[in-house]
C-alpha positions, 0 to 999 in steps of 0.5 A: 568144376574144372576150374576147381580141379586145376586150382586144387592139382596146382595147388597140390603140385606146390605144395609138395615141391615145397615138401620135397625143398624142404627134405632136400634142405633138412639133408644139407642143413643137418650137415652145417649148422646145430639142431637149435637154429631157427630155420632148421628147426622150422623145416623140421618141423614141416616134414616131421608130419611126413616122417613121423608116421613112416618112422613108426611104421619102420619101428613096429615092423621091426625094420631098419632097426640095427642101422645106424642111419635113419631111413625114414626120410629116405622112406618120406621123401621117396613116397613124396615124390612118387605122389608128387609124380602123380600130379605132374 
């Protein structure tokens, strides 16, 4: 049984430094190259599941609304790492 668990917290501890590359590589992409490149858009579309919901969560409680930048990555990546944290 304990075998199982180190198995599953290591497996956990990767799976989200993968998520908190991929942020960080979001962030620096969304910079340089256009939204219609294949790896850009891959990595969107493996923290979009993160985003998604806390961008939902900004919208129906009317926060950050006016701003023009968009804090729910801030917000995902921000939450990933504190559960990442929990697994260290």
């Amino acid at each position: 049984m304990d075998l199982v668990f180190t198995i599953l917290t290591i497996t956990a501890q990767m799976l989200l430094s993968v998520l908190v590359a991929c942020f960080f590589l979001h962030a620096i992409l969304s910079w340089f190259v256009d939204e219609e490149n294949t790896f850009y858009r891959f990595v969107t579309l493996v923290i979009e599941p993160v985003v998604y919901p806390v961008r939902l969560l900004l919208y129906k409680m009317n926060w950050l609304q006016g701003t023009p930048i968009d804090f729910s990555y801030l917000i995902a990546f921000l939450l990933v790492s504190i559960v990442r944290i929990f697994f260290l």
